[in-house]
C-alpha positions in Angstrom: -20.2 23.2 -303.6 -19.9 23.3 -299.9 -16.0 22.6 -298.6 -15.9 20.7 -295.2 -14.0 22.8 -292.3 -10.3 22.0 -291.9 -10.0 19.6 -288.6 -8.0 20.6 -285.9 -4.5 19.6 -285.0 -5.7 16.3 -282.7 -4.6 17.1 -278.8 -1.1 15.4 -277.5 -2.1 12.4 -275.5 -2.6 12.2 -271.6 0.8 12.8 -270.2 0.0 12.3 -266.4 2.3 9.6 -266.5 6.2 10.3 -265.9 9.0 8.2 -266.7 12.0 9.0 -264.5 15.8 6.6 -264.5 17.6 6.2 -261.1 20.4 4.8 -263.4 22.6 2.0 -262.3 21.6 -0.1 -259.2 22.7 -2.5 -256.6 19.9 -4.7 -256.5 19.8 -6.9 -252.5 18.6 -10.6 -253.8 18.2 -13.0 -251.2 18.3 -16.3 -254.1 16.9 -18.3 -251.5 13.6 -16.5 -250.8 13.1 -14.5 -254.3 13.5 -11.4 -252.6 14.4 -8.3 -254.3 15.6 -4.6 -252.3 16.4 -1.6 -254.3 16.2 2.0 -253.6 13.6 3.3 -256.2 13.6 6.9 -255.9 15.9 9.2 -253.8 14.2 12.0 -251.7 15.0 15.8 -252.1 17.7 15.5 -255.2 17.1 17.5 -257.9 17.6 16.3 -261.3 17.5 18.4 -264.9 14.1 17.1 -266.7 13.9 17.7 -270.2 10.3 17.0 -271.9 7.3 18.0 -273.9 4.1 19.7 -271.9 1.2 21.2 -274.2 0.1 24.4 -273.9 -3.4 26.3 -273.3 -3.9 25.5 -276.7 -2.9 21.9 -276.6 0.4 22.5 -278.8 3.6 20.3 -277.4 6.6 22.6 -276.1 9.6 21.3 -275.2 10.0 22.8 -271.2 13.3 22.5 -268.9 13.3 22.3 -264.9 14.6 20.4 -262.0 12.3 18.3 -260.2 12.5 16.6 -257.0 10.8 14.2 -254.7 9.6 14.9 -251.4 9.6 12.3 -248.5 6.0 10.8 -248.2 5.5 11.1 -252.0 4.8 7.5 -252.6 2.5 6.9 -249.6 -0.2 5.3 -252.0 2.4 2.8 -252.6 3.4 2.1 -249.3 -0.4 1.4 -248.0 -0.7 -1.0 -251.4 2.9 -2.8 -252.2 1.8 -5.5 -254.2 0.3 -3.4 -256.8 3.8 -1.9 -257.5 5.5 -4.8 -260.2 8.8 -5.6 -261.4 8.5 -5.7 -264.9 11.7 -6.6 -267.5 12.5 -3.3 -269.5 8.7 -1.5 -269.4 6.8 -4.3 -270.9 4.2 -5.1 -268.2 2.5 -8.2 -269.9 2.5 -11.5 -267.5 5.4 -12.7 -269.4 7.7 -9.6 -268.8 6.8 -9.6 -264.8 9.2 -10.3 -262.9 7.6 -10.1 -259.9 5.2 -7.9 -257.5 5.5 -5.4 -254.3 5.8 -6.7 -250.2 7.0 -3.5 -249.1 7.6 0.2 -249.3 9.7 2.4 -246.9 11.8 5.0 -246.1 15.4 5.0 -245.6 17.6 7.1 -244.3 20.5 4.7 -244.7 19.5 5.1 -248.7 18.0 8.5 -248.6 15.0 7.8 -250.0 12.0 5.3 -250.9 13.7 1.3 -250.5 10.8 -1.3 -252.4 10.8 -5.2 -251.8 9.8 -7.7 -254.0 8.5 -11.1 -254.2 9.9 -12.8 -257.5 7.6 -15.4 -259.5 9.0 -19.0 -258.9 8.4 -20.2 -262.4 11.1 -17.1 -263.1 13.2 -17.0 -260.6 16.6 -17.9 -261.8 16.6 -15.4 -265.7 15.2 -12.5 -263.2 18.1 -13.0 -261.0 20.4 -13.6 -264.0 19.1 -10.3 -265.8 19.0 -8.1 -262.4 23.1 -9.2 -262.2 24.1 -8.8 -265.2 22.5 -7.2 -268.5 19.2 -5.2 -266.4 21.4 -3.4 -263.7 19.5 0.4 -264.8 16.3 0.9 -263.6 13.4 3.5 -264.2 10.1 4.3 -262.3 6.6 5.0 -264.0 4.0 7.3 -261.4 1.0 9.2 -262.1 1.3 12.9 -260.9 -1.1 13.9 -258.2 0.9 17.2 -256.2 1.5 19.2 -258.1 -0.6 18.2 -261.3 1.0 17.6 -264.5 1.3 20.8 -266.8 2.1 23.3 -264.2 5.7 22.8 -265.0 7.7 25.6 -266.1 11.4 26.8 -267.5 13.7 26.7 -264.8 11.7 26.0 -262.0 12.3 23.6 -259.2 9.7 21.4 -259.0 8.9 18.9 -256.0 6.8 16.1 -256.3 4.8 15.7 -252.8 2.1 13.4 -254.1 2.6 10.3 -256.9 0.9 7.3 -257.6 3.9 5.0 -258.5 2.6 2.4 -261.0 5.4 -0.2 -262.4 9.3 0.0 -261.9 11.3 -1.5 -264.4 14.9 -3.0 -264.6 16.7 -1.8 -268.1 19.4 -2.6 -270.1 20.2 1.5 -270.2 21.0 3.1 -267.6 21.1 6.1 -269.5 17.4 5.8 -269.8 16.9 9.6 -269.6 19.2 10.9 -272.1 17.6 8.4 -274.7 14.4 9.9 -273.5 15.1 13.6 -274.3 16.6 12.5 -277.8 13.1 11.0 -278.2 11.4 14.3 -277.3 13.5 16.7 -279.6 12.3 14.4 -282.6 8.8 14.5 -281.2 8.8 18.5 -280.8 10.1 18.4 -284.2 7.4 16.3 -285.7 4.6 18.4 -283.6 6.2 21.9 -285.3 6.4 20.6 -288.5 2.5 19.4 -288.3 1.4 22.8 -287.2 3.2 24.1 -289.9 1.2 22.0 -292.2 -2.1 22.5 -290.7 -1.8 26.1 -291.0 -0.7 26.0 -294.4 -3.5 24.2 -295.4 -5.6 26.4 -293.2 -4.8 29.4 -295.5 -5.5 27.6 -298.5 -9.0 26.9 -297.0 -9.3 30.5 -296.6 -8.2 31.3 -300.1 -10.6 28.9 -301.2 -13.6 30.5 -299.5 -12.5 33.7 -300.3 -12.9 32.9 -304.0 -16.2 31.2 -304.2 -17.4 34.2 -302.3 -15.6 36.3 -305.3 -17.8 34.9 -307.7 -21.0 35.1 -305.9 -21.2 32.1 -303.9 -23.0 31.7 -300.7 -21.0 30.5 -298.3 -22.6 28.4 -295.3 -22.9 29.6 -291.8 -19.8 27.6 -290.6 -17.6 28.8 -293.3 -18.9 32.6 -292.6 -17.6 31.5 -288.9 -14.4 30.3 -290.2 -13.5 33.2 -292.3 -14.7 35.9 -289.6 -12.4 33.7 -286.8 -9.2 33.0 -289.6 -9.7 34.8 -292.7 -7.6 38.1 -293.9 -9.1 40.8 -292.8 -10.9 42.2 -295.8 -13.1 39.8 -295.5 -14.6 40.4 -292.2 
């Protein structure tokens, strides 16, 4: 009888990507045009992230810092606008597009990076509706390039000098964060309580192979290699 090795705990998924709210906003709509003006992220103001990183080993822990972004942050953006969308809540199908990017700057009116849209004709008059009236939160998706993504640590001020901002999206919360972090405890949760499976099942694997060696039983190379790496120590 030959027992198959216990799979690993599967790796947390690419978390490049962040998610940050800029909360309630005063969108500038010229109706006339379809033209949308928003500041979309505010340089140099720290604000308390709460989130899940894995760790050398690939387990999700929950880490706290500040983070921060610098001016020049989003010059990808800047040198390619219409690659920036609007999207309604952070569904970025063609129907939930609101519109795309004419322009990126920087404000010191605003304090920090001001985008432009073009709204979609066909759409104009529910995006305008939504932007006045239910949508008036916003958050902003961006792939971290400096400094990477996992270098974050407890308490640390972080600055982000480099992103690649992807979609932003206008939301019916603008308490977008908070929801987030509730979101993260339960996933932190779910992670512990699946290690603490997987290793409870890893030491009745052992206990298993332990036995059939008991009575005799040749144990395969791999399942030598798993007892000598996780067994109890009589066994090595």
């Amino acid at each position: 009888m030959t027992l198959p090795l216990l799979p690993t705990l599967p790796a947390l998924p690419d978390l490049a990507d962040i998610t940050r709210s800029v909360g309630t906003v005063e969108y500038d709509i010229d109706r006339v045009k379809g033209v949308v003006e928003a500041l979309i992220v505010p340089y140099m103001k720290p604000a308390h992230i709460i989130e899940v990183i894995p760790d050398a080993a690939g387990r999700g822990q929950i880490v706290e810092y500040d983070e921060q972004f610098a001016q020049g942050s989003l010059e990808r953006a800047k040198a390619a606008p219409n690659r920036v969308g609007l999207t309604f809540t952070h569904e970025t199908s063609m129907p939930n597009r609101m519109g795309y990017g004419l322009a990126l700057r920087d404000s010191a009116t605003e304090g920090g990076a001001v985008m432009t849209w073009q709204l979609y004709r066909d759409t104009l008059d529910r995006s305008v509706e939504l932007l006045t009236t239910s949508h008036t939160g916003m958050s902003v998706t961006a792939r971290c390039i400096r400094p990477q993504r996992g270098t974050e640590r407890n308490g640390a001020l972080v600055t982000r000098q480099a992103v690649h901002l992807t979609t932003v999206a206008a939301t019916d919360d603008p308490a977008y964060v908070d929801t987030r972090v509730l979101a993260i405890r339960e996933r932190q949760a779910i992670l512990e309580a699946e290690q603490e499976r997987t290793e409870q099942q890893a030491n009745r694997y052992v206990d298993s192979l332990l036995l059939l060696r008991s009575y005799g039983r040749t144990l395969t190379p791999a399942q030598d290699e798993y007892l000598a790496e996780h067994g109890h120590p009589i066994a090595r």
